[in-house]
C-alpha positions in Angstrom: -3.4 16.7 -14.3 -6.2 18.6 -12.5 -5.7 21.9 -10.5 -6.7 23.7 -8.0 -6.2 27.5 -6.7 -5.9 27.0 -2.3 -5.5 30.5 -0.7 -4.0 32.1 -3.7 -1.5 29.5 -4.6 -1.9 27.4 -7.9 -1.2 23.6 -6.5 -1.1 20.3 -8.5 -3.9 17.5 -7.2 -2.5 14.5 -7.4 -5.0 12.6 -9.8 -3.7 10.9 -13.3 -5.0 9.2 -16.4 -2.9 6.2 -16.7 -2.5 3.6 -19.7 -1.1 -0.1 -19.9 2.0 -0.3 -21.0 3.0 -4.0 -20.2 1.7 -7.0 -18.1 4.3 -9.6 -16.7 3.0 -12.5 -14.2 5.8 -12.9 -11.0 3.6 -15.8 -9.7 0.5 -17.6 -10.0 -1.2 -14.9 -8.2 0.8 -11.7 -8.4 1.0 -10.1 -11.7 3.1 -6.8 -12.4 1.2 -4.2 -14.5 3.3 -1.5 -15.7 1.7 1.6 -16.5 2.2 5.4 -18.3 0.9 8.3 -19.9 1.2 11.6 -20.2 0.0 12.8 -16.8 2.6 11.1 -15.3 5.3 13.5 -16.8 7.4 15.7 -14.0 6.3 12.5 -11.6 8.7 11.5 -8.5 8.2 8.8 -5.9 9.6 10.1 -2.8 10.1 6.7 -0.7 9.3 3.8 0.1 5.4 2.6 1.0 3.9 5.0 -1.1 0.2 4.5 -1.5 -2.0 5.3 -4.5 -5.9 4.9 -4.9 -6.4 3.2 -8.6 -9.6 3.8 -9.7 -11.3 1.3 -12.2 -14.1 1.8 -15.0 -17.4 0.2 -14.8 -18.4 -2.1 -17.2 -18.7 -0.5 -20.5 -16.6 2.8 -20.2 -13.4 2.5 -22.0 -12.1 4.9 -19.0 -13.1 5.6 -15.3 -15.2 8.9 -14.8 -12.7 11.3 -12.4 -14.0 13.5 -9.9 -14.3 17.2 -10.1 -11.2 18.9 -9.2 -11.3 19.9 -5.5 -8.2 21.3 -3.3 -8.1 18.8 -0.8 -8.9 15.3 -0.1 -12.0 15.4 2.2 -13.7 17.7 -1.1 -12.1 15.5 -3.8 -13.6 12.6 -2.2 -17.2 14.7 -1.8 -16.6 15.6 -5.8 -15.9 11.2 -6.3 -19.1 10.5 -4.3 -21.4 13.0 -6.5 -20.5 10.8 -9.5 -23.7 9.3 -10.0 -23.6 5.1 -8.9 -23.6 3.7 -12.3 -20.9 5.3 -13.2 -18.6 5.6 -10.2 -15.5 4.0 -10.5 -14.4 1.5 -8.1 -11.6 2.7 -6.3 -8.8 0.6 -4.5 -5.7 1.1 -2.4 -2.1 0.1 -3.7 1.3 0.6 -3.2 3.6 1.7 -5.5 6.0 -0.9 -6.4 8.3 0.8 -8.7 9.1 4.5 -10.9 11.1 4.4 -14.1 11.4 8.0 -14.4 13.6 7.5 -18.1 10.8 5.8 -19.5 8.0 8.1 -17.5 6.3 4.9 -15.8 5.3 3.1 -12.6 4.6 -0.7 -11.4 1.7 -1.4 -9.9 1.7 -5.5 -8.3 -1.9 -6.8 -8.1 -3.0 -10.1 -5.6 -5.3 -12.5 -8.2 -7.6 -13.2 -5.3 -10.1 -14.3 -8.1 -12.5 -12.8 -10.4 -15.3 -11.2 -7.6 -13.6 -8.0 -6.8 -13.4 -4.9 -9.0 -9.5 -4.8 -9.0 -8.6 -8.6 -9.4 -11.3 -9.1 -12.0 -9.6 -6.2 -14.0 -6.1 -7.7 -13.3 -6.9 -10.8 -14.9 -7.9 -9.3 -18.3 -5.4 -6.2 -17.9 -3.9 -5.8 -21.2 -1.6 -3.1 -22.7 -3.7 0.2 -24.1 -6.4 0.1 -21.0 -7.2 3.0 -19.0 -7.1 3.7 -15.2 -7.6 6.7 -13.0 -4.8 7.1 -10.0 -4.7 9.6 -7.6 -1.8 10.0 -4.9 0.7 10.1 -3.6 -0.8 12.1 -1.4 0.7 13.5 1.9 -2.8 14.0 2.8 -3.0 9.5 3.4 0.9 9.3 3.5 2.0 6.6 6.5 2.1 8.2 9.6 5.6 7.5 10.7 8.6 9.0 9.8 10.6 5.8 8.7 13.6 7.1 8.0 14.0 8.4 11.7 12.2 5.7 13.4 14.7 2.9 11.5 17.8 4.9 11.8 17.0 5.1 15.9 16.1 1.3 16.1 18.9 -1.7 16.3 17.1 -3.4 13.9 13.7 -3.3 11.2 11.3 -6.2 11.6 8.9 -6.4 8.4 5.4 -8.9 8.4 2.6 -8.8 6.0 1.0 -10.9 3.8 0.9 -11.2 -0.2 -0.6 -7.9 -0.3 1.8 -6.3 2.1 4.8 -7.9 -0.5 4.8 -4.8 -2.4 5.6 -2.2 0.3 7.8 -4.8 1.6 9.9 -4.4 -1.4 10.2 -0.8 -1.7 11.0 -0.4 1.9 14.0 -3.1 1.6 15.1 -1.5 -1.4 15.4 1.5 0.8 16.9 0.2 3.2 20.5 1.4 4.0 23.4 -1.0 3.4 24.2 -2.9 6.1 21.2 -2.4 8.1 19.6 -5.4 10.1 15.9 -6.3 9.0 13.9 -9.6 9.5 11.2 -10.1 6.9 8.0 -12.5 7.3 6.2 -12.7 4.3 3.0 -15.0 3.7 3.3 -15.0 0.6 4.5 -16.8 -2.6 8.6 -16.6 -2.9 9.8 -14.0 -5.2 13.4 -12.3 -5.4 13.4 -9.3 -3.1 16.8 -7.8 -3.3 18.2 -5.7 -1.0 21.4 -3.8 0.5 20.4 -4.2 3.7 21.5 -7.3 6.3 18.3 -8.5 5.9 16.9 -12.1 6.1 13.2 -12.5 4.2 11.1 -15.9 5.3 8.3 -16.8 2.9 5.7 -18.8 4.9 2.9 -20.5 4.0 -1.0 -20.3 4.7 -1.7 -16.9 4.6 -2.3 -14.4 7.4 -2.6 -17.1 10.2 0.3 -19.3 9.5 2.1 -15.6 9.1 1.2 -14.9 12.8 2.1 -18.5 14.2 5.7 -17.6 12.3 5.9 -14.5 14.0 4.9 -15.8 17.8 7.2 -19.2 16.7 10.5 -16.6 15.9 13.4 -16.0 18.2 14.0 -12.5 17.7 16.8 -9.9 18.9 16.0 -9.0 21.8 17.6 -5.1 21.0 15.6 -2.3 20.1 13.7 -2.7 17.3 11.3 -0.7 14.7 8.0 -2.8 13.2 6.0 -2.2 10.3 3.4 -4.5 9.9 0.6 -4.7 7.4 -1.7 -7.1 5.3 -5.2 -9.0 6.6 -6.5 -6.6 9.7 -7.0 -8.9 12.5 -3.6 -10.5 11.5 -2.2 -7.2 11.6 -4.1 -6.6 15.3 -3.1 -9.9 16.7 0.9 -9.5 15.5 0.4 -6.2 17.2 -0.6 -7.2 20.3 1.9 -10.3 20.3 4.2 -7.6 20.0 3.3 -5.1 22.6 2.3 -7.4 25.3 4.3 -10.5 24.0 7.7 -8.9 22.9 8.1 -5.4 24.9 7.6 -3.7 22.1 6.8 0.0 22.4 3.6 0.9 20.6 5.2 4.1 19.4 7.8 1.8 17.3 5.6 -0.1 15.5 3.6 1.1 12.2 0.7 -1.0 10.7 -1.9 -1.3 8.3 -5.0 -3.1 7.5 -4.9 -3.7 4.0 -8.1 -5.8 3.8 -10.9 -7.7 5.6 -11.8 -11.5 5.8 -15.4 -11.6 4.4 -15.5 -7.8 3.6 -14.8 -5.4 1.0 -13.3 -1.8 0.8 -17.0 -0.7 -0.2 -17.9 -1.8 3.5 -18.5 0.2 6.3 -16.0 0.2 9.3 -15.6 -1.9 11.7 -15.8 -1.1 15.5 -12.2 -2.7 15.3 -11.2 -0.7 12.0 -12.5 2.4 13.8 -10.2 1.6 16.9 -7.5 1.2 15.0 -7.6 4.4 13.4 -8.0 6.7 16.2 -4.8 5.0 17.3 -3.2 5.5 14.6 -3.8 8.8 14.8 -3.0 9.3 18.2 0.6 7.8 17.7 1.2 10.7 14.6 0.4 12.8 17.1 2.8 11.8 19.7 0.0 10.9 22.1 
């Protein structure tokens, strides 16, 4: 693991070499890849959610090329950018789906959209002994909102998000106290999500529309309740606003993500909606 002196104090980045260690499909289009290494020794996961940027070799490196060690995010992502194009990795966002700190390794679940992007053409030939780069958890891009506060002061946890949102979905049920109410929409393919909590998970079919109709369609409580929301952005914006304007929910009790957009990639610029989004995120960390 790199390091990096900030104002006199010695403090670990949070960037990794990690290795295949096994592959195991759940469905026809998730597949579990479980990975280790050596830079993964002293490693915790502190929660649920927690978000990583897996960065993949280009064609012909047997490993990806990391970035210079920097002391914070905005110069470790200048230092990633200074990698000449050829030889840049392609870097991706993921959630954690599991730590195994006995055997020193993590699960990483990846969506087999098909072969044309960098992450699902590597998931489809991921085999044990291959190479990434990972680099987080990071409080600098940690969620915003303090779950554990926000669940604890709700009557109930409503969860929606599509097959890439599935991951987070199961760590944060795992999570979940015994006993506590949660209602989970998932567009998705079924798999077993266990859970201590009193939660009921619906599996719906056709992706991040027929995920919003199933939210809009739902009798819900009508007691306070905490939202976290994430998958396909628009999805995301119009489960939001169904929410807010639809449900009386308070803006300040829901958290969401845009995982991805129809017709573009990570590599693309922001939206004017993307942009929105973020400054409101933002302004809802801040307490605004």
């Amino acid at each position: 693991m790199f390091n990096d002196t900030i104002e006199g104090m010695t403090t670990p980045l949070p960037i990794r070499l990690i290795h295949v260690v096994s592959v195991a499909p759940l469905t026809p289009r998730l597949v579990r890849v479980t990975f280790g290494g050596d830079d993964l020794a002293g490693f915790a996961l502190a929660g649920p959610d927690q978000q990583v940027k897996v960065l993949f070799p280009r064609a012909g490196q047997g490993a990806p090329v990391l970035p210079a060690p920097a002391g914070d995010v905005g110069r470790w992502y200048a230092s990633y950018l200074d990698i000449p194009a050829e030889a840049r990795p392609w870097m991706r966002s993921f959630t954690l789906r599991g730590h195994d700190p006995a055997r020193n390794t993590v699960d990483i679940d990846f969506v087999l959209h098909g072969p044309n992007g960098p992450a699902a053409r590597w998931a489809l030939g991921a085999a044990p002994g291959q190479v990434l780069g990972m680099f987080g958890p990071s409080a600098d891009f940690a969620r915003p909102v303090p779950l554990l506060d926000s669940v604890a002061a709700a009557d109930w946890f409503l969860m929606a998000g599509d097959e890439t949102a599935l991951p987070a979905i199961g760590t944060l049920l795992d999570w979940l106290p015994a006993g506590t109410p949660a209602l989970a929409f998932v567009a998705a393919e079924e798999i077993p999500l266990p859970t201590a909590a009193d939660a009921v998970v619906r599996f719906v079919a056709d992706g991040p529309d027929g995920l919003v109709a199933a939210v809009r369609a739902a009798a819900l409580p009508t007691d306070r309740a905490f939202a976290w929301l994430a998958g396909e952005a628009s999805a995301v914006r119009a489960l939001r606003r169904h929410l807010v304007e639809g449900r009386g929910f308070d803006k300040r009790s829901i958290d969401f993500a845009g995982y991805w957009r129809r017709r573009l990639s990570q590599d693309d610029a922001p939206t004017t909606d993307d942009l929105a989004d973020a400054r409101e995120m933002l302004a809802l960390a801040g307490g605004a």
